[in-house]
C-alpha positions as CSV (number, residue, x, y, z in Angstrom):
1,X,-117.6,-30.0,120.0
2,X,-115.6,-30.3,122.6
3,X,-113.2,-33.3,123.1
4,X,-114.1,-36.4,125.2
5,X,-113.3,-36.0,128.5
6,X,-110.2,-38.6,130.1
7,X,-110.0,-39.9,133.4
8,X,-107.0,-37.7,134.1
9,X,-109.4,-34.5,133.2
10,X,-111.9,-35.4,135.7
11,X,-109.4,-36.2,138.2
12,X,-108.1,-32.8,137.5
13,X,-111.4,-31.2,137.6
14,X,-112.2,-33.2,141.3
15,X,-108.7,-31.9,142.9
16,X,-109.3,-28.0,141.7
17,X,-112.6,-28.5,143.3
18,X,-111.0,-30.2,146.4
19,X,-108.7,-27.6,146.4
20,X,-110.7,-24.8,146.4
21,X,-113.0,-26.2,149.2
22,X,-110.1,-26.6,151.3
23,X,-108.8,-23.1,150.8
24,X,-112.4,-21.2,151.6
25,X,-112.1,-23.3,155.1
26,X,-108.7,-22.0,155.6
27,X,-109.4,-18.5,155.2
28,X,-112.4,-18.7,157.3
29,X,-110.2,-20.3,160.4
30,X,-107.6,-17.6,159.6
31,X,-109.9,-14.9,159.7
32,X,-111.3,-16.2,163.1
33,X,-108.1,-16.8,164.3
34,X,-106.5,-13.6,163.0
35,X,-109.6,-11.5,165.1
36,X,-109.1,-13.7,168.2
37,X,-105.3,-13.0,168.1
38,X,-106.0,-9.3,167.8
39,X,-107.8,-8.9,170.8
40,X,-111.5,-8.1,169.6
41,X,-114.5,-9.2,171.9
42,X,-115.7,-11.3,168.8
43,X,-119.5,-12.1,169.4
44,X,-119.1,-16.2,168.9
45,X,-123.0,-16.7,169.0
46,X,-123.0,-14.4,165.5
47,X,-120.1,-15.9,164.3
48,X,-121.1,-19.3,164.5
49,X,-124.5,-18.2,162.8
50,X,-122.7,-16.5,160.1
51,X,-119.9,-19.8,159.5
52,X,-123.4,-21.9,159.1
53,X,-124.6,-19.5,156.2
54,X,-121.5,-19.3,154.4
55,X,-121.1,-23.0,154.7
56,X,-124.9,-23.7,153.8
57,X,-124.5,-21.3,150.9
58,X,-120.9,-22.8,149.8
59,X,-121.9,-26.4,150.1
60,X,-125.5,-25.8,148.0
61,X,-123.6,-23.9,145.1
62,X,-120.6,-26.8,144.6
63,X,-123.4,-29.9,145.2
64,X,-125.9,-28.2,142.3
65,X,-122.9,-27.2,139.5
66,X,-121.5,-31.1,140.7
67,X,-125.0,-32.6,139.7
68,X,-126.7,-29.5,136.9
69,X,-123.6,-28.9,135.0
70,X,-122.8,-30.8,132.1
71,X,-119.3,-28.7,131.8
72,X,-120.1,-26.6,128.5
73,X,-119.7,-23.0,128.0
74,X,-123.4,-23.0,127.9
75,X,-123.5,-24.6,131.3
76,X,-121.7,-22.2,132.5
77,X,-122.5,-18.8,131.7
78,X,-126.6,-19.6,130.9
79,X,-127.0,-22.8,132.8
80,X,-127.8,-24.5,129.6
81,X,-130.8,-21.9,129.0
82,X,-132.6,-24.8,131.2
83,X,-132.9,-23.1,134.6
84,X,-136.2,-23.8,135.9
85,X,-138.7,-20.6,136.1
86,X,-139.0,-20.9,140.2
87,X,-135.2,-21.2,140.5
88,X,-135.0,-18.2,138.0
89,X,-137.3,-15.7,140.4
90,X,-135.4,-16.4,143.1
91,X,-131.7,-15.7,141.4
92,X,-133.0,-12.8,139.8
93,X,-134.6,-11.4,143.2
94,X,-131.2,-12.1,144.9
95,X,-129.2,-10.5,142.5
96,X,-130.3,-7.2,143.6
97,X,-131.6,-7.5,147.2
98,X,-127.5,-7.3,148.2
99,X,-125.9,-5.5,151.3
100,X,-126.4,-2.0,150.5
101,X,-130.1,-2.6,148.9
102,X,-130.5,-3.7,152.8
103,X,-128.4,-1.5,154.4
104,X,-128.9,1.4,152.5
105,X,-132.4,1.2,152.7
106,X,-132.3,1.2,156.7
107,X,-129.7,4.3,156.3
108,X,-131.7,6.3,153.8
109,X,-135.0,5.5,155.6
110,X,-133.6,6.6,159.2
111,X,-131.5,9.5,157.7
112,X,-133.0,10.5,154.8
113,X,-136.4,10.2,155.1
114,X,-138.5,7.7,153.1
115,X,-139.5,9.6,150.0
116,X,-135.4,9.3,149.5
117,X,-135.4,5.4,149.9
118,X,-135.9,5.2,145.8
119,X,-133.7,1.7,145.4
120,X,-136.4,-0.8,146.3
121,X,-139.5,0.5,144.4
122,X,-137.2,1.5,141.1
123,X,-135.3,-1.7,141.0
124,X,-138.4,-3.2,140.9
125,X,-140.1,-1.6,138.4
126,X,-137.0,-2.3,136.5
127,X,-136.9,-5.7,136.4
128,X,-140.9,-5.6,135.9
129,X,-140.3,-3.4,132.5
130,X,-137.0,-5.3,132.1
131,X,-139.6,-8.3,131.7
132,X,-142.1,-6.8,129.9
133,X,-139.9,-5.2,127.2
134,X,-136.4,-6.9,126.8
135,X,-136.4,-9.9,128.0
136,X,-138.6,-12.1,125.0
137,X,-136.1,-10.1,122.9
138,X,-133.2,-11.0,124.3
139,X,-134.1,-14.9,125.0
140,X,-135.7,-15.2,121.4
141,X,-132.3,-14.5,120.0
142,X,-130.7,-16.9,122.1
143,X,-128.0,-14.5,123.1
144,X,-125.0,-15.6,124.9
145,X,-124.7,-12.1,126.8
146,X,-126.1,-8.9,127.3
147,X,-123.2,-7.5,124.8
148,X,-124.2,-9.5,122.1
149,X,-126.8,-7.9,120.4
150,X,-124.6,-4.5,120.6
151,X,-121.4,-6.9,118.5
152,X,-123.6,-7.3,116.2
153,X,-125.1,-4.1,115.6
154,X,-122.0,-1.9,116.0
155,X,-119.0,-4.3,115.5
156,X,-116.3,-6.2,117.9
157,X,-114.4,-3.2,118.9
158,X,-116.8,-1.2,120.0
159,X,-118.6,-3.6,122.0
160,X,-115.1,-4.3,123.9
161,X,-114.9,-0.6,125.2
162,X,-118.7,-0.5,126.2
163,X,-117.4,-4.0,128.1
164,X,-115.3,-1.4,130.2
165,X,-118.3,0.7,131.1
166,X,-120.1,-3.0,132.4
167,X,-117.3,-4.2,133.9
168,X,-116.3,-1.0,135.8
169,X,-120.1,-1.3,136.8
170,X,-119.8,-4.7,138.4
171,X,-117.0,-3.7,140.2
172,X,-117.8,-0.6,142.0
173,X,-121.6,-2.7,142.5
174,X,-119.6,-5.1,144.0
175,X,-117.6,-3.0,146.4
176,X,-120.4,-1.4,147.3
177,X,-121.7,-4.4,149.2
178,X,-118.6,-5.9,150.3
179,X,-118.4,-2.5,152.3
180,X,-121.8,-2.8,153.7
181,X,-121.1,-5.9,155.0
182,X,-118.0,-4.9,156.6
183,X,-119.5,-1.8,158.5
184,X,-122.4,-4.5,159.8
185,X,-119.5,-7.3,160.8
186,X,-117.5,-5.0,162.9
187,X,-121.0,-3.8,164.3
188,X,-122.2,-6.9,165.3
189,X,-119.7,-9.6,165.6
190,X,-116.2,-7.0,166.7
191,X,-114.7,-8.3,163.6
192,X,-112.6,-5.9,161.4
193,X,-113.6,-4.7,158.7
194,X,-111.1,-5.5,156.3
195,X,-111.2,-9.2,157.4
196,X,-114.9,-9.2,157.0
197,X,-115.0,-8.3,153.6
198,X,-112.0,-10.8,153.0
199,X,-113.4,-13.7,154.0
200,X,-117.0,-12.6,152.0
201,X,-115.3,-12.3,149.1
202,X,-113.4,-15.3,149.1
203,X,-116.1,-17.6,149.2
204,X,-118.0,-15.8,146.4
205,X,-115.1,-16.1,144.4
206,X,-114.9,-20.0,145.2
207,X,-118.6,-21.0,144.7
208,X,-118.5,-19.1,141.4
209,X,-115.4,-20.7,140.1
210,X,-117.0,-24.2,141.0
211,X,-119.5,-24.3,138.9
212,X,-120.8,-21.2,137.0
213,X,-124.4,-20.1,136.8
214,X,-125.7,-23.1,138.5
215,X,-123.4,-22.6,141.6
216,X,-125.0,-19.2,141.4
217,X,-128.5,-20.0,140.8
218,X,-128.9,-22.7,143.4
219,X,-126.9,-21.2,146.0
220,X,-129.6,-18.1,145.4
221,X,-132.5,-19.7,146.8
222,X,-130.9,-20.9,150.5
223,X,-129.9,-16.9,150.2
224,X,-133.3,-15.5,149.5
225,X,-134.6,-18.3,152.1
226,X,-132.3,-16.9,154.6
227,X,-132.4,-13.6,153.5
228,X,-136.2,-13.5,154.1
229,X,-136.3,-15.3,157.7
230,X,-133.8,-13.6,158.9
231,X,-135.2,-10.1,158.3
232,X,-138.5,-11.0,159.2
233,X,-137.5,-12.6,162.4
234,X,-136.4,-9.1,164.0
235,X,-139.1,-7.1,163.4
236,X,-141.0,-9.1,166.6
237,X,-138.3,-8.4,168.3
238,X,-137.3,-4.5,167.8
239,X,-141.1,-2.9,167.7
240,X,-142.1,-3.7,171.3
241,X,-139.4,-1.1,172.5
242,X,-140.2,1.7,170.6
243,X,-144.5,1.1,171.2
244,X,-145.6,-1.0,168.0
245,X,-145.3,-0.1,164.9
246,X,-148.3,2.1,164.3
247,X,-147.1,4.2,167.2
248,X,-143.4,4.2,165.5
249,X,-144.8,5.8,161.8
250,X,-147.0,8.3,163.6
251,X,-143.9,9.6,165.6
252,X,-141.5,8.8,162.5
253,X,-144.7,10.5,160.1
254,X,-144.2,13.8,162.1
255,X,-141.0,14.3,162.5
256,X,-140.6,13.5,158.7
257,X,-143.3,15.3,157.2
258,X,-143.1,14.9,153.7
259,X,-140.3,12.9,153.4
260,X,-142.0,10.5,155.0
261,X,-144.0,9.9,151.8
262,X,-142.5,7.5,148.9
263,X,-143.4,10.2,145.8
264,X,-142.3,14.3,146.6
265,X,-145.6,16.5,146.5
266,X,-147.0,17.0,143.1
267,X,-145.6,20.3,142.4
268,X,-142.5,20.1,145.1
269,X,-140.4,22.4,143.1
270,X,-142.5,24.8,144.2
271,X,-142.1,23.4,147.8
272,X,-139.5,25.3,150.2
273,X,-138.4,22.4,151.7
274,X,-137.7,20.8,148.3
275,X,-137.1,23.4,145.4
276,X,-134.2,22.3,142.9
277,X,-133.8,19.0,144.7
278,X,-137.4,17.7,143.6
279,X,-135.6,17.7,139.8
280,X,-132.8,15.8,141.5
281,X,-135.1,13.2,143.0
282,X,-137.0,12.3,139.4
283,X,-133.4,12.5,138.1
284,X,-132.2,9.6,140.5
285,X,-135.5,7.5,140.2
286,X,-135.0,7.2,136.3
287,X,-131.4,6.4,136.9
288,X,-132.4,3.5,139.0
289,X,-135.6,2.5,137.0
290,X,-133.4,2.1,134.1
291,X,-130.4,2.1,134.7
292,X,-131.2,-1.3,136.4
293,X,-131.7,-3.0,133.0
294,X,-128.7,-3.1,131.0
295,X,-126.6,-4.9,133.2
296,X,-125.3,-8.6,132.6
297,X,-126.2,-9.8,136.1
298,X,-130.1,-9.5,135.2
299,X,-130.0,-10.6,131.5
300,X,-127.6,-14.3,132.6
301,X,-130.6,-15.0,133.9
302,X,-133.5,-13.8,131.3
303,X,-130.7,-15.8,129.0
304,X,-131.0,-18.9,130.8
305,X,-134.3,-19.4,130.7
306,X,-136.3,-22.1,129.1
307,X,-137.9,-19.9,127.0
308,X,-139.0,-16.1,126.1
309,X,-142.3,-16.6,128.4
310,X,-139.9,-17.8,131.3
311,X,-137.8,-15.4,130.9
312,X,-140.5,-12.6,130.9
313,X,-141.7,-14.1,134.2
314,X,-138.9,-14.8,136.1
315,X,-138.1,-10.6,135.7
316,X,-141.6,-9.9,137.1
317,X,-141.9,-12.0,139.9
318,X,-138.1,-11.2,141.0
319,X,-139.5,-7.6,141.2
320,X,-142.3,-8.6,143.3
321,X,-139.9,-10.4,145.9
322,X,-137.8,-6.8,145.9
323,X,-140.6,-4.8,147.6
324,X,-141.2,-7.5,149.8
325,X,-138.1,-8.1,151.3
326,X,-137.8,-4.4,151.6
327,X,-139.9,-3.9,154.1
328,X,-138.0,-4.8,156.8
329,X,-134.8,-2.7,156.2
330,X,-137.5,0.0,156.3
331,X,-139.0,-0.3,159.5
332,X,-135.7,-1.2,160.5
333,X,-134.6,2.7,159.6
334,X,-137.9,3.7,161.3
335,X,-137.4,1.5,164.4
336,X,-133.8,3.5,164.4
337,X,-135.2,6.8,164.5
338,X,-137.8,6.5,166.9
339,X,-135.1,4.7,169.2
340,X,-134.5,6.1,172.8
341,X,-130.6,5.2,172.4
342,X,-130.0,6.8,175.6
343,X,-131.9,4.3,177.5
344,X,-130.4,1.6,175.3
345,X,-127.3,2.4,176.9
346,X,-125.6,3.8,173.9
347,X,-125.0,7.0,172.0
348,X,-127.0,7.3,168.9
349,X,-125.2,5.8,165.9
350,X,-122.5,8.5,164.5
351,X,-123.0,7.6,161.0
352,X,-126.9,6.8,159.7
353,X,-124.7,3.6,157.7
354,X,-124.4,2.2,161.1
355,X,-128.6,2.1,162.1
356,X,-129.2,-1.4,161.0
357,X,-126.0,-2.8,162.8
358,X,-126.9,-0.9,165.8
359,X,-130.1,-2.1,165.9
360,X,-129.1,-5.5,165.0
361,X,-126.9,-5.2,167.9
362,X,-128.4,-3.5,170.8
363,X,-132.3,-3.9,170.4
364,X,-131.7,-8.1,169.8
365,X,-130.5,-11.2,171.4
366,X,-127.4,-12.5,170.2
367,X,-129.2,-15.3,168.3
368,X,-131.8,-13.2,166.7
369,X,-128.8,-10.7,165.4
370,X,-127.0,-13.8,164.1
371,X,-129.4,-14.5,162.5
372,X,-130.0,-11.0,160.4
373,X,-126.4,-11.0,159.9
374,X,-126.6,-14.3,158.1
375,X,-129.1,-12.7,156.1
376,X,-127.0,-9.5,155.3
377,X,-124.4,-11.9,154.1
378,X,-126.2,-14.6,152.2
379,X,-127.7,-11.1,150.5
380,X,-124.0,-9.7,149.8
381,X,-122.5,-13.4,148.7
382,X,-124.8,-13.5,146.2
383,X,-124.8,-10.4,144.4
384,X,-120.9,-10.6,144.5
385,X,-121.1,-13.8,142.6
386,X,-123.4,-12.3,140.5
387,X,-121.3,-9.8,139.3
388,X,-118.1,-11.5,139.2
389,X,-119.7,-14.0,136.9
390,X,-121.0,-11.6,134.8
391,X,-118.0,-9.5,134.0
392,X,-115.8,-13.2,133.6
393,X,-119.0,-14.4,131.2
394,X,-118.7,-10.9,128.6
395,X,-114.5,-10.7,129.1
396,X,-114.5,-14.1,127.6
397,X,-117.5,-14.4,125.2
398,X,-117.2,-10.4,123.8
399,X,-113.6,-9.7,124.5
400,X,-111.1,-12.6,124.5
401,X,-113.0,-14.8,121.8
402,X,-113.7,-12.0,118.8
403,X,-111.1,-10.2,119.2
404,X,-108.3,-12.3,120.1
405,X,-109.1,-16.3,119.7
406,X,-112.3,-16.5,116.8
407,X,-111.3,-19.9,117.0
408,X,-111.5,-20.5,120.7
409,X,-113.4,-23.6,122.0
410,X,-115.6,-23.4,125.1
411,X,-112.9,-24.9,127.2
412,X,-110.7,-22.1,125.8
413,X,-113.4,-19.6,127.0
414,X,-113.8,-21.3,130.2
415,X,-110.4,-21.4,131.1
416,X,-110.5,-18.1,131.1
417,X,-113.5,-16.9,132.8
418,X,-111.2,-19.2,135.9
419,X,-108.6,-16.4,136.0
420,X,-111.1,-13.8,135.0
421,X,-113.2,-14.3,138.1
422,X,-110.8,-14.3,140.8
423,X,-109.1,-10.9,139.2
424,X,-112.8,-9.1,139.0
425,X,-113.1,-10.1,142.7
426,X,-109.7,-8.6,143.8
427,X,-110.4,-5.8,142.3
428,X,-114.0,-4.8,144.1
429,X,-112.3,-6.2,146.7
430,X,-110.0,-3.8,147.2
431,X,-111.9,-1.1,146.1
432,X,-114.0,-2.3,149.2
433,X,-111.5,-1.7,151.2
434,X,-109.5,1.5,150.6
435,X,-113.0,3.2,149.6
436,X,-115.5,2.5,152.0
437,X,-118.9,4.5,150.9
438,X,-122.1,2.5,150.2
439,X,-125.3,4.4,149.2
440,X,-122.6,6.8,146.7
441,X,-121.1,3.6,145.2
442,X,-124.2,1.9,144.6
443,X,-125.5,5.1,142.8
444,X,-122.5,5.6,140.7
445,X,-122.5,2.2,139.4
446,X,-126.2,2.8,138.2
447,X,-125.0,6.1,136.6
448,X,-122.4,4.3,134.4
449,X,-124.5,1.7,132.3
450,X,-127.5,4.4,133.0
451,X,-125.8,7.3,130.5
452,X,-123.8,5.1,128.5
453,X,-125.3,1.2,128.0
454,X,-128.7,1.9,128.3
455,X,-129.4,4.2,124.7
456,X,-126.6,1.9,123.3
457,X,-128.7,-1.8,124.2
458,X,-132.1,0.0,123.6
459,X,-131.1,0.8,120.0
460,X,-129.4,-2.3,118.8
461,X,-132.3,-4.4,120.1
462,X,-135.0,-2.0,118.7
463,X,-134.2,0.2,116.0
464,X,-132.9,-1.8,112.7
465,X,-131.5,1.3,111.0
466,X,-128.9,1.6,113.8
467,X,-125.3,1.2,113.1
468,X,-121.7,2.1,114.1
469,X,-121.2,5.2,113.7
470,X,-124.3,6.3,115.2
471,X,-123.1,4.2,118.3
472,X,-119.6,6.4,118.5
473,X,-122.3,9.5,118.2
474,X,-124.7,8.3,120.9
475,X,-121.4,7.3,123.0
476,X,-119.6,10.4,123.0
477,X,-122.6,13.1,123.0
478,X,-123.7,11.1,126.3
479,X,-120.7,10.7,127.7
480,X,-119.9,14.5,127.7
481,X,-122.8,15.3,128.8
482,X,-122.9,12.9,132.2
483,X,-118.7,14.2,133.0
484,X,-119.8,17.2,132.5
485,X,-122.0,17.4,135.5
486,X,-119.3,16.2,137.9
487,X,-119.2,13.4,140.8
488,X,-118.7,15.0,144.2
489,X,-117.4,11.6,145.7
490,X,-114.2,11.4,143.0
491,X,-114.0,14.8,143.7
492,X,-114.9,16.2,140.0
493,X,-116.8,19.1,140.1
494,X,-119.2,20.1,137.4
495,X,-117.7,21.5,133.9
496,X,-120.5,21.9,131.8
497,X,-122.6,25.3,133.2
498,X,-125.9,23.2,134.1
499,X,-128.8,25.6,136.1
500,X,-129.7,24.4,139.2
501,X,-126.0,24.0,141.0
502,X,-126.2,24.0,144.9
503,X,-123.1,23.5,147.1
504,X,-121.1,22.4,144.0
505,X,-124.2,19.3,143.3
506,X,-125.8,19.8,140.1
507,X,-129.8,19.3,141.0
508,X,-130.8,19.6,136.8
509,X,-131.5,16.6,136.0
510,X,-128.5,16.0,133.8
511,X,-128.2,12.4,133.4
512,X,-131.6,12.4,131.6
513,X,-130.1,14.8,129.7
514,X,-127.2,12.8,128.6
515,X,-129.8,9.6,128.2
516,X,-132.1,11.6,125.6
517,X,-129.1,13.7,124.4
518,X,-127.7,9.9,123.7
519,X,-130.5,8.2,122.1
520,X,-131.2,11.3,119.9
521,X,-127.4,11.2,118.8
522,X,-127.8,7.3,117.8
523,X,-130.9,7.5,115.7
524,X,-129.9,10.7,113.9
525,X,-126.8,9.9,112.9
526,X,-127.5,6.5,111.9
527,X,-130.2,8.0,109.7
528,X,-127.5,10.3,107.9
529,X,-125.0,7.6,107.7
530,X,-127.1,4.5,106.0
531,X,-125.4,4.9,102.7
532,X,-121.2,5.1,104.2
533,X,-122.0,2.6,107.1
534,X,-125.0,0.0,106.3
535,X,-126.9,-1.3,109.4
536,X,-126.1,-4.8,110.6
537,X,-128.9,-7.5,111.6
538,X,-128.8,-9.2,114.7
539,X,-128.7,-12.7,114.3
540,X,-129.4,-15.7,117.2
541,X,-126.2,-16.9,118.6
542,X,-125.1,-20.4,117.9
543,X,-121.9,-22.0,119.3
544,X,-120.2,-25.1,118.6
545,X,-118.9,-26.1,121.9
């Protein structure tokens, strides 16, 4: 257990707190002052909207961990598997409804053409089978982390490299959003983009040091709340110009033509306009259907739960406020397209990553754009504080603790997830910066824990004669497999002689492939191997505090 707490502790405890209140409030002035001092034609009305949603969102966070948390390990990474079910939905539905699920749904919808915007209906459906299939598991064993269950399957060491997979996951998610936000602030407010995503990410960082999954959870609903009103509060605004929004799908319906559909035609292989790329699109859409699962962000909360039925439900109903909050960015991207820019006063956007900033911007008053991009930014807060609390939760619980302290106590642990969360946060930070790309980064991250976590979680939970080397198997067969078809943005091009290569892009759908190719390689070759390398049981996690 952990030892009494002393006066001196708590006093301790109270000044790192004070301390890193002051410091957010510091960098926000700077940053304001920093933009001022440079000249930019800052748009104060959306500034002033977007300080009142970081400081609502701050100030929510820091009061629930000062009044939830009871300052255990627990408390900290699963909320003390007590977080109520409404409080749960919420979390989970603002996990993923981040900057580039909004942005890149606007871009992809204007650009792209509907049938391409896959993010909002596959995340959904991912959390819905998440639900429906993993989540009793995974609460019924009272698991600490999503990597638990593969420790004790396929050993400590293991389990640490797949960490690398997750964590590299979190980071490039997290990048992803910071630089959507970025591109919207120097939109909207004539705020650089580098200080944008500074300031973002310092207060993420801050609310998730003070107080864990709590800060996290409470500071979720004010962002879904805002998220929701701020969205929905445009869309009155921007359809007037372009004649309502039946008149806006028709025009957007026929310019489109298929694409304007969510599902490609039946047999679009078959379809000029599609051919090879109708493979791609089914490749993508179970990339992001399932690929959505084994990520640590979604199961911290199926973990902290009351129970397996919560846990279950929470999934389901955070799906169900996906789609909803989707439809904006959508007619957003339609609003864009069917835009007379001209007689806006403005040349159409240059980039389609810049629609719902240049909507937000010159189809709104200043108040009503504040207002989105308080949205934009409670949406990107909150995912980053997701993911930085995830990747700190499974360095210190599935790293740090079996591999290099067994003994350590959960003060140990937490002490460590405070250095491990600011260091996760630099990182996407700065990745933010230097590489700014939203809709590829997003997709990427996916890919990783797609190909390589997903067959390696589905196994361990569900199939008892799996075992470690059968987990090296499934690892490297689909880890071959996915290199091999390349990544145009890291500038890879394909090794493995796939069909269906177009411009250097691989349209076979590989990464099932490697998914199949890796489940196939588990389950065989723990078959073959039962008598060298006996199959480990899962257990339900305990810890003494």
């Amino acid at each position: 257990m952990d030892k009494p707490t002393t006066l001196t502790e708590t006093h301790k405890g109270m000044t790192k707190k004070r301390l890193s209140e002051i410091a957010v409030a510091l960098i926000l002035v700077g940053t304001i002052l920093v933009a001022a001092l440079r000249e930019r034609q800052i748009n104060w009305v959306g500034m002033t909207m977007l300080l009142l949603s970081y400081a609502l969102v701050y100030y929510v966070g820091v009061a629930a961990a000062k009044r939830k948390s009871g300052g255990t390990l627990e408390d900290m990474i699963v909320a003390n598997r007590s977080l109520p079910l409404w409080i749960g939905v919420f979390s989970m539905a603002a996990t993923w409804i981040d900057g580039g699920y909004i942005n890149g749904t606007a871009e992809y919808t204007y650009s792209a053409g509907l049938v391409w915007v896959q993010a909002p209906w596959c995340y959904a459906l991912s959390l819905m089978i998440g639900g429906i299939v993993f989540a009793r598991t995974m609460r019924h064993h009272r698991f600490m982390t999503m990597l638990d269950p593969l420790e004790y399957r396929y050993g400590k060491r293991i389990t640490a490299f797949l960490y690398l997979t997750s964590l590299l996951g979190d980071i490039f998610w997290s990048a992803a959003i910071l630089t959507a936000l970025g591109t919207t602030f120097g939109t909207i407010l004539g705020m650089g983009v580098v200080d944008s995503i500074l300031v973002s990410a310092a207060v993420a960082i801050a609310y998730t040091m003070a107080g864990g999954m709590w800060s996290v959870a409470f500071a979720s609903v004010l962002q879904v709340i805002i998220i929701m009103v701020g969205l929905f509060a445009i869309l009155p605004v921007i359809l007037p110009p372009v004649g309502g929004l039946s008149a806006a799908v028709k025009t957007y319906v026929e310019a489109m033509g298929s694409k304007a559909s969510i599902f490609p035609p039946l047999m679009g292989w078959k379809d000029p306009a599609w051919g090879n790329h109708y493979w791609r699109w089914w490749d993508m859409a179970l990339l992001l259907v399932f690929g959505g699962i084994p990520w640590q962000g979604y199961f911290q909360r199926v973990l902290s739960a009351k129970n397996a039925s919560g846990a279950m439900w929470l999934s389901i109903l955070g799906g169900v406020i996906c789609l909803i909050v989707a439809i904006p960015p959508v007619i957003i991207g339609i609003v864009g397209y069917c835009a007379n820019w001209t007689g806006v006063g403005v040349e159409p956007p240059q980039s389609a990553a810049m629609i719902l900033p240049y909507v937000l911007r010159y189809m709104t008053p200043p108040i009503i754009a504040g207002l989105a991009l308080g949205a934009v930014a409670a949406a990107v807060m909150s995912s980053v504080a997701s993911s930085l609390l995830s990747s700190s939760s499974m360095a210190a619980w599935n790293v740090y603790r079996p591999l290099a302290r067994p003994e350590a106590s959960g003060q140990d642990l937490q002490k460590l997830m405070d250095w491990t969360v600011p260091l996760i946060g630099i990182a996407a930070t700065l990745i933010a910066v230097y590489v700014q790309s939203v809709y590829a980064l997003w997709y990427l991250c996916a890919d990783l824990v797609y190909c390589v976590l997903f067959p390696q979680l589905t196994t361990a939970l569900f199939f008892k004669q799996a075992n470690r080397f059968g987990a090296i198997a499934g690892l490297i067969v689909s880890s071959v497999l996915r290199i091999g078809g390349g990544e145009p943005m890291l500038g890879i091009p394909p090794i493995i002689p796939y069909p269906m290569i177009e411009d250097g892009i691989v349209l076979f759908p590989f990464r099932l492939l490697a998914v199949a190719s890796g489940f196939l390689a588990i389950i065989i070759t723990s078959l073959l191997t039962q008598r060298a390398c006996p199959p480990l049981p899962l257990k339900t996690t305990e810890f003494e505090q």
